[in-house]
N, C-alpha and C positions, 0 to 999 in steps of 0.2 A: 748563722748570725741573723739573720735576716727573720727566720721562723721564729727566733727567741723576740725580735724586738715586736712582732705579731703578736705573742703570747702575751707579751706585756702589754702591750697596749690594749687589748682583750679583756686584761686583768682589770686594768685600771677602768674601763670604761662601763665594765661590771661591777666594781667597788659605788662609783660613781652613781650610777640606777640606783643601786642597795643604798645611798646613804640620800639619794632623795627619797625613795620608798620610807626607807623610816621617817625621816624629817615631816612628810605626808602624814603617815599613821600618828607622828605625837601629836601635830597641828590640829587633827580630827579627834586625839585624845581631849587636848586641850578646850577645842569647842562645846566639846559633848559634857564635859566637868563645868566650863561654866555656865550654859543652859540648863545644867541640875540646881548649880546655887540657885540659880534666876525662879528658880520652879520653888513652889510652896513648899513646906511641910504638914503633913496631917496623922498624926501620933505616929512621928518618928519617921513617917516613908516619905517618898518622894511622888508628888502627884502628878498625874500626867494632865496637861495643858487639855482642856475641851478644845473640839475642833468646832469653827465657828464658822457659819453657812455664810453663805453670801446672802444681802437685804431681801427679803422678798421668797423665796425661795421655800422658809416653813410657812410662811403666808399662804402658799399657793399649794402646799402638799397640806395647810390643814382644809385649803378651800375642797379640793378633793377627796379628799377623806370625807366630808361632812355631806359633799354629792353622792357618795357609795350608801353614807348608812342609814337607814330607817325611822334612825335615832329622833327622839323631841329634842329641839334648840331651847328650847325655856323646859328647865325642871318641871316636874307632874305638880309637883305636891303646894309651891309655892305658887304655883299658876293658879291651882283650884282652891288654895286660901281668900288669892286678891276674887279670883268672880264670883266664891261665896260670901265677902266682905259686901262686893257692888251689889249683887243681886240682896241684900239681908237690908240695904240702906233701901229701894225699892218696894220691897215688901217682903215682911217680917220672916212669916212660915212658907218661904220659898224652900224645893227641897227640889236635888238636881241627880239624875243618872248619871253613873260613869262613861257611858256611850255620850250623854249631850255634852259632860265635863270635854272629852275628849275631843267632840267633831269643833267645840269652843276652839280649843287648842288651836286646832291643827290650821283652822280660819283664820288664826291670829298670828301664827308663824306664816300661814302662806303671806297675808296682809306686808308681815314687818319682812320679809325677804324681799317681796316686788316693791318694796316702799325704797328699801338701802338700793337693790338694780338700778331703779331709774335714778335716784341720787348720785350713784355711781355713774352712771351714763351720763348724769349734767356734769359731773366734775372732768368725766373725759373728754366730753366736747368742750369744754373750756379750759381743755389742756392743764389739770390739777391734776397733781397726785395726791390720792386718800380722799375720806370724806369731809364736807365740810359742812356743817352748820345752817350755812347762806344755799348748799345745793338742798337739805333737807328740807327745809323753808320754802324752795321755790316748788318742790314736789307737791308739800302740803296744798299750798295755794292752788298748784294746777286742780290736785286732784278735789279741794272742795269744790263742792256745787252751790254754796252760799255766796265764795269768793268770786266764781266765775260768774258776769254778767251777761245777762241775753243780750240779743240787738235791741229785742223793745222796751228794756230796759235802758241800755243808753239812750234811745229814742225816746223816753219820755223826761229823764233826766235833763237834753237837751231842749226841749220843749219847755220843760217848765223855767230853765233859766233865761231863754227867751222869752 
């Protein structure tokens, strides 16, 4: 008597798994059904969701990418339009190598790279994320030599207002 009421209770606590087991699998059917409505359609399928980086992160894999490759940052062709434009306002029958086209270039990416760095570097010391405007600005300024005054320039400045 005793093995029979073991058996039984064995049955029953085995029924019991099996009908949360299923209960589970429909709960999991039912999620996965309506995440399909939720999802788009595009001629008749079901589209799967883009998976979407965290901020920052293709920023920094395209900043890397762009450190490995060789590659010109400004297009060839539109670059040697504008300094055939400038140099044709300058004088008329100028006529340019693709070697001088080219060392142009590459003077003018080095230029505009170290020009964003230190703009970048003022917006990090003053605790900014991204570039801004007011840090390009202050770049400009440092790096003209019109903008920067000597001393005997203040010194006569100061002299003639006295």
């Amino acid at each position: 008597m005793a093995r029979t009421k073991i058996k039984q209770l064995a049955q029953q606590k085995r029924k019991k798994k099996e009908a949360q087991q299923d209960r589970a699998l429909k709960n999991k059917k039912k999620q996965n059904q309506q995440q399909q409505q939720k999802q788009p359609l595009k001629n008749g399928e079901r589209v799967r969701k883009k998976y979407r980086k965290r901020p920052g992160t293709a920023a920094v894999q395209e900043i890397r990418r762009l450190r490995k490759c060789d590659k010109k940052l400004i297009p060839r062709l539109p670059f040697q339009r504008l300094v055939k434009e400038i140099s044709r306002k300058n004088d008329k029958s100028s006529r340019m190598k693709a070697e001088a086209l080219e060392a142009i270039q590459w003077s003018a990416e080095q230029f505009i790279t170290q020009y964003m760095k230190e703009a970048h570097r003022l917006n990090t010391f003053a605790k900014q994320k991204g570039l801004t405007s007011l840090a390009m600005q202050c770049v400009m300024r440092l790096k003209d030599p019109t903008w920067v005054k000597s001393a005997e320039q203040i010194r006569k400045e100061i002299t003639k207002k006295n």
